[in-house]
N, C-alpha and C positions, 0 to 999 in steps of 0.2 A: 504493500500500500504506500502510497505519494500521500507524507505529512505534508501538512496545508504550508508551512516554512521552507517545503522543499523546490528548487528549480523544478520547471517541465524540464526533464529529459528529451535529449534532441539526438537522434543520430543522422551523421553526415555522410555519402557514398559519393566518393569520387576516386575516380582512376588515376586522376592526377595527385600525389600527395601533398603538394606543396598547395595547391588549389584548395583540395578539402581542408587542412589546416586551418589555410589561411579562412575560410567558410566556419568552421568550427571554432576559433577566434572571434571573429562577428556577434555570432551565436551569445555567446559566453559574455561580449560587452552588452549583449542587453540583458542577460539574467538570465539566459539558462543553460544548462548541465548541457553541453556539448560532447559529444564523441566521435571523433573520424574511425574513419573506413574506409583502406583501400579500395574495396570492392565488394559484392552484393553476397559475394561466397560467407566472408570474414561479419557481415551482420546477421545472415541468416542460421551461421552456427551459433553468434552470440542470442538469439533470441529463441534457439535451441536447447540451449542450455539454461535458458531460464530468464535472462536481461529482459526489462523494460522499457521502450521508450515510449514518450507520449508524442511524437514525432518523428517524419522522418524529410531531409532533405538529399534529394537523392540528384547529381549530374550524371545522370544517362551514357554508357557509351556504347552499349550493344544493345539488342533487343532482348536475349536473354533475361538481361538483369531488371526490365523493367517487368519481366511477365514475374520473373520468381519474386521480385517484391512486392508488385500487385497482389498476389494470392496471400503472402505473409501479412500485409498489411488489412488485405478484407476480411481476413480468419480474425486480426486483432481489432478491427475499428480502427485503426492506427493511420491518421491523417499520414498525407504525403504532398510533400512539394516539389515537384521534376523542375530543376533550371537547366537553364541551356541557352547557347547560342541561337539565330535564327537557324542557322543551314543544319543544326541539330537533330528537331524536331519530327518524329514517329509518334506515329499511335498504334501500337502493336496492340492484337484481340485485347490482349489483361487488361491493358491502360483502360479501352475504351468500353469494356466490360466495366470497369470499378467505374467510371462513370455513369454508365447506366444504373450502377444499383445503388452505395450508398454514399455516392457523391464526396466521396472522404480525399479527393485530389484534385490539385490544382498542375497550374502550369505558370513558370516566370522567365521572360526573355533575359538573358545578359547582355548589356549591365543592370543590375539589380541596385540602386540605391539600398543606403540602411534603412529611411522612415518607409518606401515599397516593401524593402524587406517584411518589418513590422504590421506593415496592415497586412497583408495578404497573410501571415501567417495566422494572426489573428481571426480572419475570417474564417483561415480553413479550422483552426480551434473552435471556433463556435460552430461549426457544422461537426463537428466530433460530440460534440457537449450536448445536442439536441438529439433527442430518440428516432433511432430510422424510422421516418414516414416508409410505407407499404410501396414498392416498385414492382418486381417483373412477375413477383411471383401475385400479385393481385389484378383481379380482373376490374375494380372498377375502385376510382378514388371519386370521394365526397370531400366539399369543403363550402361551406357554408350554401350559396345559392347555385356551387357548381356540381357538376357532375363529370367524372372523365370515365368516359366506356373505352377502356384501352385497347380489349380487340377486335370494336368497330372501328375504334380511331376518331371516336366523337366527344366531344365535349354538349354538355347541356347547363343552358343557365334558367334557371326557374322553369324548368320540365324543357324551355323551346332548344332545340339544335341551333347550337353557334358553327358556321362552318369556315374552318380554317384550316389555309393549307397542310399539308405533313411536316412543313418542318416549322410552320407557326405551332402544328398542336402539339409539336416534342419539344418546343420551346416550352410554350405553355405548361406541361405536362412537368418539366423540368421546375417551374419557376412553383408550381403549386407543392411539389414535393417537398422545396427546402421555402417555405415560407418564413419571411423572417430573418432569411440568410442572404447576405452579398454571394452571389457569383459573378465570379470574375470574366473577363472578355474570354480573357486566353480559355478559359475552363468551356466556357459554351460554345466559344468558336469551335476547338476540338473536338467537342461530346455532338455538336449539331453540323460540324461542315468539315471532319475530320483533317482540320489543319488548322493552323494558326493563324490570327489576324494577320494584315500587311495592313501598311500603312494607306491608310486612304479606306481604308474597307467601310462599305457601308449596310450590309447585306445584315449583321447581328440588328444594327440599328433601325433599319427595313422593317423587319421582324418582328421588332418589340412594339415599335409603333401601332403596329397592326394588330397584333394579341392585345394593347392595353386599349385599342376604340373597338375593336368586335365584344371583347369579354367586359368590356366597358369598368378597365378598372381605375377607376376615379376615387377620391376621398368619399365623396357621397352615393357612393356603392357599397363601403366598407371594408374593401381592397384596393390597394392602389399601388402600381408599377411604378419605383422609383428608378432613375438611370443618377449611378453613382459617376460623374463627368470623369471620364480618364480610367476607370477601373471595373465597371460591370452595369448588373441590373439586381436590384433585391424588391420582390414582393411583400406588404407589407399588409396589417390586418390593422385597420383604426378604428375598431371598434373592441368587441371584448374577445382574448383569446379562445374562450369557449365556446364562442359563438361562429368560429373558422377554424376551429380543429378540423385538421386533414386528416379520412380514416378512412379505409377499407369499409366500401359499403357493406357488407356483412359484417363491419362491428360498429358500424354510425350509431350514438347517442336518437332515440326517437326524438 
């Protein structure tokens, strides 16, 4: 057990050791318990053997390493943050698997400022700290006035069909799952157009547009699609959390 006095535990994977260090370093100037890693072999016997972390920051250099960490980390809940260069960037099955189900990974281009560093990590901490909402393995999510029939591929708002494209209602689908929560550009762009932004991209912002005047999520709806300028999109509940709990219609509150 992590006493409440104790650092989050961070483990660092890079290939490079002076890199990781110097990553693990960073870590440690803002409080917490850092540990490098050569490589995915060297964490995955440590967390074999019994280690904890409450994090993991992982620089990518084969696909290997991101599937066998993917698995380690969905078996633990165990946030993940992949950095990397742009010419870097893969979504091998595991990555984009752990996206669909409990959203517990991010993505951050290099160069990484310190205060980027801290939010995003932050972010992906409060999606670890919130209960998995119901994904692949549920056939229909309820949330307030909505309805998501996943293997019609419909949404309903107050009984009527809202009709939105496929990758508005996996947006959608996405943003009602983690209510509450920032998701970040890099995180949706991957999970919904299995690549990374470029610069000028306007296809995420297309999208949310659209999902927030069909689903009509406004303040005086009592959901409402915020865009965080420079770093994602978080859905938000302005009314009571009880009243937009997200459940698996077979165990929705009457």
């Amino acid at each position: 057990m992590l006493r409440a006095d104790e650092p989050l535990r961070a483990a660092v994977v890079d290939g490079d050791a002076v890199r990781g260090v110097a990553l693990a370093q960073r870590m440690a100037r803002r409080g917490y318990g850092a540990m490098p890693f050569h490589g995915a072999t060297g964490l995955l016997k440590a967390l074999q053997g019994g280690w904890r972390f409450d994090l993991l920051l992982l620089h990518p250099e084969h696909e290997t390493a991101w599937a066998d960490l993917s698995a380690a980390c969905r078996l633990r809940r165990m946030p993940m943050l992949l950095i990397a260069e742009d010419s870097a960037w893969r979504t091998p099955p595991a990555v984009e698997a752990l996206c669909h189900g409990h959203g517990l990974v991010d993505f951050a281009p290099l160069p990484l400022a310190d205060h980027e560093l801290e939010w995003r990590l932050r972010a992906l901490l409060s999606r670890s700290r919130t209960p998995a909402r119901p994904s692949a393995g549920a056939q229909e999510l309820v949330c307030g006035d909505y309805r998501f029939l996943q293997d019609e591929r419909l949404v309903l708002r107050r009984g009527r069909e809202v009709r939105l494209d496929p990758r508005e209602f996996d947006l959608a689908l996405m943003l009602f799952r983690h209510l509450g929560q920032l998701l970040t550009r890099e995180f949706l762009w991957i999970a919904l157009w299995k690549r990374p932004p470029h610069e000028g991209a306007r296809a995420l912002n297309i999208a949310a547009a659209s999902v927030r005047k069909k689903l009509a999520l406004q303040e005086d709806g009592g959901l409402v699609l915020r865009a965080a300028y420079g770093r994602g999109y978080m859905l938000q509940e302005v009314r009571s959390q009880a009243e937009f709990a997200c459940e698996p219609a077979g165990y929705a509150e009457a």
